[in-house]
N, C-alpha and C positions, 0 to 999 in steps of 0.2 A: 342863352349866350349867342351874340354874333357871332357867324361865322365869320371865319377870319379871312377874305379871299385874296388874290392882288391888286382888287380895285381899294378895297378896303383900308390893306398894305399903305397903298402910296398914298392916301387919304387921311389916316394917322400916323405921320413920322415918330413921334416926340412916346407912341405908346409904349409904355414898357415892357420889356418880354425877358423869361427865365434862363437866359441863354446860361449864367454862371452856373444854374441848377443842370443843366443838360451838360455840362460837361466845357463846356467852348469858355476861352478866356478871352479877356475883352480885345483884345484884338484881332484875336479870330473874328469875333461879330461885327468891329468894324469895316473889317476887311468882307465879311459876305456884306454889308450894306454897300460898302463900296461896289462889289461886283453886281449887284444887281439895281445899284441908283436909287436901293430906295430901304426901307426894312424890311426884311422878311415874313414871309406872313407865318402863323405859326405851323404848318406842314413843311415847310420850307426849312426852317430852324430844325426841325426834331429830323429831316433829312439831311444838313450841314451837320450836326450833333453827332450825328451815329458813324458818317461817313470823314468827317473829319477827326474821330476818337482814334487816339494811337492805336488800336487793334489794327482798327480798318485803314490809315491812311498812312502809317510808317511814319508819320512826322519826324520823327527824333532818332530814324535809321534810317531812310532812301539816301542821306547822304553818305554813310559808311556800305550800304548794300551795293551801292553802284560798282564797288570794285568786282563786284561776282562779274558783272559783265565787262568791266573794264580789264579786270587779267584775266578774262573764262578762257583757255587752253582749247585748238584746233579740236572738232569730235564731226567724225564723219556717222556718228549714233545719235549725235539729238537732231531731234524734228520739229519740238515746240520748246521756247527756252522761258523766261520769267518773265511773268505779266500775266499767263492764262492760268486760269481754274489749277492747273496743275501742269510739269512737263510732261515731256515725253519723248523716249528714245526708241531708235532702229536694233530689234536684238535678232535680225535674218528671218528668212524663208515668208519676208512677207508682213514678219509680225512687227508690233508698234506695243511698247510697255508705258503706259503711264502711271507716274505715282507723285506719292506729297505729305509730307507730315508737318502735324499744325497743333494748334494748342487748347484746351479748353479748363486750363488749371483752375481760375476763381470760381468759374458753376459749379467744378467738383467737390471745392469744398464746402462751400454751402449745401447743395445737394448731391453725396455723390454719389447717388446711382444715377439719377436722370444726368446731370453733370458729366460722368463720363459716358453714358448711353448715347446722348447726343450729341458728344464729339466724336464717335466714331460712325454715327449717323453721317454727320457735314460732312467728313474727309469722304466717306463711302459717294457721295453724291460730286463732290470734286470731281472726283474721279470720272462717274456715269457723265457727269455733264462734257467729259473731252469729247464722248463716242465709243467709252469703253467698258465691258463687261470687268466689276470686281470681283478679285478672284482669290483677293486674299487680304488680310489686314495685321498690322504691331502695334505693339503698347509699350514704350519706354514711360516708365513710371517714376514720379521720387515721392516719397514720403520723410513726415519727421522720424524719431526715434523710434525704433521697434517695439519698445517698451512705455511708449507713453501713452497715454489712455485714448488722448484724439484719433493718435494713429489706429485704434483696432476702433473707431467710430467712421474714420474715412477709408480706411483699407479694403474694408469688407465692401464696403458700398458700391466703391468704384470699381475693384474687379467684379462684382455681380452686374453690374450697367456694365461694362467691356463683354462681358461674358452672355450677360441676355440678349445685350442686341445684335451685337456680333452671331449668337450662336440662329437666332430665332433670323436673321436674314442667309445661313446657313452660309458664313464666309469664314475661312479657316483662319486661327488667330496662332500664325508660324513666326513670331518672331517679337522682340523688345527686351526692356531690363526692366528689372523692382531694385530700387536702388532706396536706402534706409539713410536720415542724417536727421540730424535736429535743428540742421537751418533751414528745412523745408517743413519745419512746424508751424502750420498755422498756412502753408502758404504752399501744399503740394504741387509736384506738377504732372499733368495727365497729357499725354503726348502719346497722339493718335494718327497713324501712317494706316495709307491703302496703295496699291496695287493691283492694276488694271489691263486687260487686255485687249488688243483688236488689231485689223490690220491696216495698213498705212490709208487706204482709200479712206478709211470711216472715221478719223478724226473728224472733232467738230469743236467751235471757235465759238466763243462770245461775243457776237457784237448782231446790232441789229442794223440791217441795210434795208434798201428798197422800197421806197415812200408806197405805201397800202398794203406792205405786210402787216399780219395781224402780232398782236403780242398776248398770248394766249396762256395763261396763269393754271396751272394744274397740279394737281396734288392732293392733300392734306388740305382742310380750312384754317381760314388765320383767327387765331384766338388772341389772348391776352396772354400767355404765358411768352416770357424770352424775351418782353419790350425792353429794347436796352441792355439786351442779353451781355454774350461775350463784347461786343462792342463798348458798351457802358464800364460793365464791371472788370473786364479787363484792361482800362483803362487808367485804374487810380488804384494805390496803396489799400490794403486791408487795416481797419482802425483795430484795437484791441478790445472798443467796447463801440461798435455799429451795428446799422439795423441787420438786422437776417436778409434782406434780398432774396428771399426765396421764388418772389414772380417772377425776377428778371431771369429766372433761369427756362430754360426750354425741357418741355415733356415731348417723350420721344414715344415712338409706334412702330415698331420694326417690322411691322405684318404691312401696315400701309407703304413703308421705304420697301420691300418686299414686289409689290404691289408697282410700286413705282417705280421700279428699276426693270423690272420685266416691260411693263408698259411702253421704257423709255428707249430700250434697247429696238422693240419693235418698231416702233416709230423712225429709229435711225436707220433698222432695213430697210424702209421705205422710203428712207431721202428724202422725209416730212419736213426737214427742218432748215433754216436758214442761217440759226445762228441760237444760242443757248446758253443758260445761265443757272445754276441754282439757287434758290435762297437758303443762304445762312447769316452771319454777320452782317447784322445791319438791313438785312430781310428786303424787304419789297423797293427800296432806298436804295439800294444799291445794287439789286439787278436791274430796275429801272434805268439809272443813271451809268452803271457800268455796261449796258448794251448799248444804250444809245450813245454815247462818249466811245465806244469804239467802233459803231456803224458809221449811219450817217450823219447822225446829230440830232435829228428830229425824232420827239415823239410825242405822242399823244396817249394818255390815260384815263379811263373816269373809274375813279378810285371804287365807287357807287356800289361798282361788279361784282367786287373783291369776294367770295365766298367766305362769310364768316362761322365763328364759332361761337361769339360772342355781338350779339347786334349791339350793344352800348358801346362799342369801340370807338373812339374819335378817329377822324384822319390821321390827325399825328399817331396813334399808338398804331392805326391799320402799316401803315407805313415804316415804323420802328419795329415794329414785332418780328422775332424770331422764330417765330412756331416753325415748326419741322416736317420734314417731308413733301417739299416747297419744290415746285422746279418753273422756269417762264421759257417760253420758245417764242422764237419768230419762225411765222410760216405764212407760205406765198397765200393767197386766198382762194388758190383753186385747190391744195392740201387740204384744207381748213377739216372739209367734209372726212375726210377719211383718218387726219387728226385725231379729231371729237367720238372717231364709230372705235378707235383703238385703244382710246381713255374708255368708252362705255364695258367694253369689252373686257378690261381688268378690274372693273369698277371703279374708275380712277376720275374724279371729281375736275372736269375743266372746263373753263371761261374765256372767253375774249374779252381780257379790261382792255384795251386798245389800240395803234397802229403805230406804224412806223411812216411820220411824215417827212414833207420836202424839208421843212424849215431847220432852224441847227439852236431850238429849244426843247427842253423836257418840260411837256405841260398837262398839270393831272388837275381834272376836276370833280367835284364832287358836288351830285343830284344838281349840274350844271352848271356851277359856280367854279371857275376858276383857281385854285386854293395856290398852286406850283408854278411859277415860269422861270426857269432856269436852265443858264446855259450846262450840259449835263456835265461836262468836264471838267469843269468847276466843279463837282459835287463830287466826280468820283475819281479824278487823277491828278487834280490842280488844286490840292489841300496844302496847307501849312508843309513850311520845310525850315526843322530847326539846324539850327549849329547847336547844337549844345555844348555848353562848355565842357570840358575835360581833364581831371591832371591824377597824375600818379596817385594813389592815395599815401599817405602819410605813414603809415604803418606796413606798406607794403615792402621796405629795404628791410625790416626788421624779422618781418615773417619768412623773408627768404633766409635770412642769416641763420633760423633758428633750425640747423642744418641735422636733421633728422639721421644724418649717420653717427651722429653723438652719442645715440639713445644707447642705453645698455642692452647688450646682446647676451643669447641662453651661453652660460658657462657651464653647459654640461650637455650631455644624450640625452637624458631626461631631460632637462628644462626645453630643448631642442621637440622634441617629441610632443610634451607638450604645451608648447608653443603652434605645431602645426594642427592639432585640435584644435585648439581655440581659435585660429584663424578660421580652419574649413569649415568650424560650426559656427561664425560669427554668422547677423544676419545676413548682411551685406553680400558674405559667401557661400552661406548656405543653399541649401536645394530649396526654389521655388513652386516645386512639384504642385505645393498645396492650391496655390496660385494658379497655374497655367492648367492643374487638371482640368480647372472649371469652365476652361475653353473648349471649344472642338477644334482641335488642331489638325484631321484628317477628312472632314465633310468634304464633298465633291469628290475623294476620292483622287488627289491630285498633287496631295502634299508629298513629300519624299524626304524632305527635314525639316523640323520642328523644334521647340525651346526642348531639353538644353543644350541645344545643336549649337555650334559657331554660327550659323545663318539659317533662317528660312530658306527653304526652295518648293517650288511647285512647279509643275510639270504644266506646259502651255500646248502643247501639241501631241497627241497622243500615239501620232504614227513612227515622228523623226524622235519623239522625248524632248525636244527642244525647251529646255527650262530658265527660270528666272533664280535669282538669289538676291535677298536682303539683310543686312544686319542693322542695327542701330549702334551709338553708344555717344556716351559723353560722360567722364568722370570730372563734377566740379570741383573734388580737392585739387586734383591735377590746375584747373582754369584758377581756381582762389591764387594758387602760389605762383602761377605765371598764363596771365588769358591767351597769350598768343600761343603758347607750346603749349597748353589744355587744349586749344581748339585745335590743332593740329595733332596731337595725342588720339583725339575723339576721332578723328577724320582715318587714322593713322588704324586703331584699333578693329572702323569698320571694314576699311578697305580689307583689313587682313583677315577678317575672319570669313567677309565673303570668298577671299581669294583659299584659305584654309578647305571652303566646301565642295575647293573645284572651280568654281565659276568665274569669268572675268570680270573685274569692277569695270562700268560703263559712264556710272554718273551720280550725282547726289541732290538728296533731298535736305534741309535743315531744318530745324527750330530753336531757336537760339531765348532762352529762358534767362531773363535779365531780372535786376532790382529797377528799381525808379532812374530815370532819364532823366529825372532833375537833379539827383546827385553826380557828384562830376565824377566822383572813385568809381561807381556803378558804370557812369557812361566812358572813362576810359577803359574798364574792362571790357564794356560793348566795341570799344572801337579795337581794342587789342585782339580780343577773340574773332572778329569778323575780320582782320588782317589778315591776323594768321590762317584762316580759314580762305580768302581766297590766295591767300600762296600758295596753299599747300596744296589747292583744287587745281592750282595751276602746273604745278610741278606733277605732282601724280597724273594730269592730263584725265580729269574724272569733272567736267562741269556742273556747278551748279542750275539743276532745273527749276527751281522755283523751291519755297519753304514757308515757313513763318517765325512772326519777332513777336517773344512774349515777355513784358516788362510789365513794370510794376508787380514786380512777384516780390513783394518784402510786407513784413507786417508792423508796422509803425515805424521805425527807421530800423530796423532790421533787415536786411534786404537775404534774398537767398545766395550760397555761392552761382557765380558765374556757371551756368550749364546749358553751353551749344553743344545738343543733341542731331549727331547727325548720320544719317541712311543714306548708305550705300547702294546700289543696286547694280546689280551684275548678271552677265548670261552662260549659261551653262550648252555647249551641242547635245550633250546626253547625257539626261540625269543620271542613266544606270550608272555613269561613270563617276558620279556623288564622292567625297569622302568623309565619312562624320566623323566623332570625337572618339568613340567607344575602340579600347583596348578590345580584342573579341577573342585572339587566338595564341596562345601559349605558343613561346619562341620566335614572336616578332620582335624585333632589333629595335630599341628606342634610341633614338637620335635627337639632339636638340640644336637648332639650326639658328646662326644669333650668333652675336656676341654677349655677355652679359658681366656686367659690370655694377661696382659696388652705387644703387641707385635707389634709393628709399624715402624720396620727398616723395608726399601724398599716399605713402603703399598702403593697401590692407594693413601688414603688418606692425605698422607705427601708428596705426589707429586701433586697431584693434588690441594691441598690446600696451600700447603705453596711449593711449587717447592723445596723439597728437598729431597737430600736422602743420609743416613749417619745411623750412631747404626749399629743394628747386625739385621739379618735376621730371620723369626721367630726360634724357634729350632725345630728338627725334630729326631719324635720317631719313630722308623720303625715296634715297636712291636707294638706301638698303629693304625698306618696304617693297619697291616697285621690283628688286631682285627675288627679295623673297617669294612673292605672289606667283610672279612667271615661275617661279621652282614649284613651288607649292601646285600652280593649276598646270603644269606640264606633267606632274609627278604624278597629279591623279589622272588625269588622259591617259598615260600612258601604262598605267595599272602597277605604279612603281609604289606607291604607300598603300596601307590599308585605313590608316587614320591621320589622322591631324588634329591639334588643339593649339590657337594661337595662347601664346601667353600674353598673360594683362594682370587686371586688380588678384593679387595673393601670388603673384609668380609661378615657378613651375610648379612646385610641390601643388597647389592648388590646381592645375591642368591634367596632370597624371594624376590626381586623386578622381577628379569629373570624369576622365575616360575610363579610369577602373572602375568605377561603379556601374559607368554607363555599358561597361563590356560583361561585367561580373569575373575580372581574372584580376591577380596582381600585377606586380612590376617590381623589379630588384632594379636598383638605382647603386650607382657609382659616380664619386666624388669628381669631377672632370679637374687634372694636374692645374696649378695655379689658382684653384677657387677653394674658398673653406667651404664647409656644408652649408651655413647658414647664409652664404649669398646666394650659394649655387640653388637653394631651394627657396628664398623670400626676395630675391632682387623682381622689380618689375621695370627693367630693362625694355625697351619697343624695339621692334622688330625682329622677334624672336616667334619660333612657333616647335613644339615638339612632334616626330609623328612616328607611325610603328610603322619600318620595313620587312614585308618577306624577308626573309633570310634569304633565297633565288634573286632577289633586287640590292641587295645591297652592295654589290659591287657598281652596276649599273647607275645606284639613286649616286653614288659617292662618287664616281667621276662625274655624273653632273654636274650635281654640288663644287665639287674642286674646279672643273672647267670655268666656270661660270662665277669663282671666287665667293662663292656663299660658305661660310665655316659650318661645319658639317660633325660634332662632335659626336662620337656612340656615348651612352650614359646610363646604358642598359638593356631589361631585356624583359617582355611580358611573362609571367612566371607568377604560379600561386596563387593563394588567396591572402594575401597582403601587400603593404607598401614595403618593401625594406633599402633605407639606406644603407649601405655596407659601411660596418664600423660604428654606426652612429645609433640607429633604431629600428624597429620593427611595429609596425599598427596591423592590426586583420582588418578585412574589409571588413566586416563584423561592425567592429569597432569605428570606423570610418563612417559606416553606415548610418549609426547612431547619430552621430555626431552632425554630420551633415544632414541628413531627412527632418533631424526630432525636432530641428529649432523653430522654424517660421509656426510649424504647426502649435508647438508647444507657446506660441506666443501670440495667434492669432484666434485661433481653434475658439 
């Protein structure tokens, strides 16, 4: 076969090439012929292909994203906002937090242990590539039904990749949800956040400057696995009867990521580097063209260098592939030497494929033929930008009418009683235990909260305590029966649980998990959910630092619900000053802090009991959030609570059942005047949180509270070894125990 080079190119106009098969629609191809006067040669193509695939180029959301920076709220804590590797925000004494959560749903189900292995590989490497030490990682997860046979084929898989690679690069996995439904059958989502450390000097940027810097490829060899990886396959609908794609997916090495992260950190105390990139989506194609597009334009590569793993590789697949554990640096060439002795030194595999020139082209050759000339910004920031059409969909006034406070409620103590069984032991509510033991949740020694915590926290500084806090969340029934107040619900949920641990919300990460962009119901959801998502980013004053958009998550016109999962992150002065969920000490005063009111579109409870879901999702006040928080993170500084548990999906009963287990004591509950029992225990109300006072605090926490006009009701008292509502029922923890622990297991096991 000729090679295909750009002499070649403009020498055969009329020859045909597979652009339809690669992904690109015909006017995307006309349009890269357009930009570059002539046809593409085939390196050229399978780097438009990958780089222009909705994963990698947002075609069909930069125009709804841009509100993140158009209403982003004044933040005297970010440092790096959206367009790099990841953000990063100012949490004092010097320190710099970067983080970012992303997507890797379609590998995972085709394969999901490499699948999610090596989506928490990429984010882990985001990360490394700002300048910063990862120091911790989450997993917001969705699968189909608990009981369906796929689900105990993709369940297992993907928490053992989460768990192996996570555990064997020894980075604590403090934090995410497993959230159960049948419209992520077929079509899970695996949503991978990391967390990272350094100080303000040691950031480091992507782009490549200074004509005769080297560009120096190091890592892992490029194989043939992940050609067309997340980039390809997260790009298009799942058919019901398609091939397996089992190549496109990426094999992951956590000894080498290991290896590499050590390597890479050394290198940045030495001020090696100019400018820096990893490869993941879209692999060598888009670090290539995303450094040079943000240097100085020029560059030079001979592809030739490339260390493989498979010598039959073409240019195009050298170029497309995703193999793992990939990183490229610009370094001046008087580094170079002492580069190359620090890669030796971990055993760490690197090459000079080429430089950084004067000119303002990206041009890679191959055994000295020319294959690439392109202007590189065009490849990796000047892709396609749709309008996509948009409209209400048809069935959505209907869905809301179908107002969920209709449903028949328990007419008795008993039925009440058990009703809150079958919620707690529902999967969706049950203990994850089985899940998250397979994590290491305490490695490095650093962790201080952990799942089934309201947030992750780790200790960053070991002399001041100076800590970090994460949570996730996104409930899609909530987004299905209204996207703007699901996305804001979501937004709404994390803020408060990080605020529940103590620590300040500072800023946010997203992944916003879509259907197909070529459906307009799908895409006004997309546009509804990211609305309301930057309002409410704005009103909270919590900027978004950067995220990712994963669509085409539906399996032939089935699309998933709407689920913008979105991380929080927050700073703590001292962790000892933490406050978890866990009930611990007979005769602490429970208090439930809220309003709440009769609110049951999308609950636990109307799924769980009557499988439905229909009405309107609870409403959401962001002033009342942002009061609550400051109560909440004043109350723990100043040693006024000994716990906290925000309420959310199953309401309170399900909050005071998680901290009683988690404390090993009960809780005697009383009916608060104006509520029946059955709201007061199943409404899922926002912005509400329960917490246990000293009895020595309670006069103290209660004129706060009153000062500060937050409603501040008592509703009981830690006591026992059971739940009891007065009047109504009694459960042993015993009984609770059962209930909550036996299910995941008895369903996965």
């Amino acid at each position: 076969m000729t090679l295909d080079t750009v002499k070649h190119a403009s020498e055969t106009p009329d020859a045909e090439q597979p652009w339809a098969e690669l992904g690109l629609k015909k006017d995307e191809y006309d349009r890269i012929r357009e930009i570059l006067g002539r046809r593409p040669t085939g390196a050229e193509l399978a780097m438009y292909s990958v780089m222009w695939s909705e994963h990698c180029s947002y075609k069909s959301s930069k125009v709804h994203l841009k509100q993140f920076g158009e209403k982003a709220p004044e933040s005297d804590a970010l440092l790096v906002g959206i367009g790099e590797n990841a953000g990063v925000v100012d949490v004092g004494q010097g320190y710099a937090v970067t983080f970012k959560v992303e997507s890797h749903n379609h590998p995972s189900y085709i394969e999901p242990y490499q699948g999610a292995a090596t989506g928490v590989g990429g984010i882990v490497r985001d990360i490394l590539a700002m300048g910063a030490r990862p120091v911790a990682v989450v997993d917001p997860l969705r699968f189909g039904a608990a009981d369906h046979p796929d689900t105990k084929r993709v369940l297992p898989g993907v928490v053992a990749g989460i768990g192996g690679y996570g555990n064997c690069l020894g980075l604590p996995n403090i934090g995410g949800e497993v959230v159960f439904d049948p419209c992520y059958q077929g079509n899970p989502l695996v949503n991978a956040g990391c967390i990272g450390v350094m100080k303000h000097e040691d950031i480091h940027l992507a782009k490549a400057s200074g004509p005769g810097n080297k560009v120096i490829l190091y890592g892992a060899r490029t194989g043939g696995d992940g050609i067309g990886g997340v980039s390809v396959l997260a790009s298009e609908t799942f058919e019901s009867t398609g091939p397996a794609k089992r190549p496109a997916v990426q094999v992951g090495d956590p000894f080498q990521e290991k290896l590499l992260i050590e390597c890479t950190l050394e290198i940045f105390k030495e001020n090696l580097v100019a400018g820096i990139q990893d490869l993941g989506g879209a692999g060598l194609s888009c670090a290539t063209s995303e450094l040079a597009s943000a240097g100085s334009g020029g560059m030079r590569v001979e592809l030739d260098t490339v260390p493989l793993r498979d010598a039959t590789l073409s240019p195009e697949e050298i170029l497309m592939s995703e193999s793992q554990e990939r990183m490229c640096a610009i370094v001046e060439p008087q580094h170079v030497d002492r580069f190359m002795e620090i890669c030796e030194k971990w055993d760490v595999i690197a090459t000079v494929i080429g430089e950084v020139t004067e000119g303002e082209r990206l041009e890679i050759f191959w055994h000295g033929e020319q294959i690439v000339d392109v202007p590189p910004r065009t490849v990796a920031h000047e892709g396609p930008v749709y309008q996509r059409p948009y409209a209400r969909p048809d069935w959505q006034d209907a869905l809301q009418a179908d107002d969920a406070g209709k449903l028949p409620r328990p007419e008795s103590a008993d039925e009440l009683r058990a009703q809150v069984l079958k919620v707690v032991g529902s999967p969706n509510q049950a203990s994850k235990a089985w899940i998250t033991d397979q994590y290491d949740r305490f490695v490095q020694g650093n962790t201080v909260l952990a799942q089934p915590e309201d947030a992750g926290m780790v200790r960053i500084d070991e002399e001041s305590n100076l800590g970090v806090a994460m949570a996730t969340d996104g409930n899609g029934r909530y987004a299905k029966l209204d996207p703007y107040t699901g996305a804001q619900l979501a937004l709404a949920e994390a803020y408060r649980n990080v605020a529940a641990s103590g620590a300040k919300p500072l800023a946010i990460s997203d992944c916003l998990n879509f259907g197909s962009p070529e459906d307009p119901g799908v895409m006004w959801q997309f546009a509804e959910a990211t609305r309301g998502l930057a309002d409410g980013c704005r009103d909270l004053g919590t900027p978004v630092t950067g995220g990712n958009v994963s669509l085409y998550n539906q399996t032939g016109e089935t699309a998933i619900h709407p689920t913008p999962v979105v991380a929080v992150l927050g700073v703590i002065d001292d962790v000892t000053r933490r406050t978890p969920i866990a009930f611990a000490e007979e005769g602490q005063l429970l208090y439930l802090l809220g309003d709440t009111k009769e609110e049951f579109g999308g609950s636990a409870w109307s799924d769980v009991v009557h499988g439905h879901l229909g009405g309107l999702p609870p409403a959401v006040d962001l002033d009342r959030e942002k009061l609550l928080a400051e109560i909440l993170i004043s109350a723990s500084r100043d040693g006024m609570i000994d716990a906290a548990h925000d309420l959310s999906d199953g309401g309170l009963v399900q909050a005071v059942v998680e901290s009683c287990l988690r404390g090993g004591v009960g809780a005697r509950l009383v009916v608060p005047d104006g509520l029946d029992a059955f709201t007061f225990l199943f409404s899922e109300s926002a912005g509400r949180a329960v917490v246990a006072v000293p009895r020595s605090e309670e006069l103290r926490f209660t004129d706060m509270c009153g000062a500060r006009g937050l409603p501040a009701t008592r509703i009981g008292v830690v006591d026992g070894e059971e739940v009891e509502v007065q009047g109504e029922f009694r459960i042993p923890l015993a009984e609770l125990r059962t209930a909550h622990e036996e299910t995941i297991p008895g369903l996965l096991a």
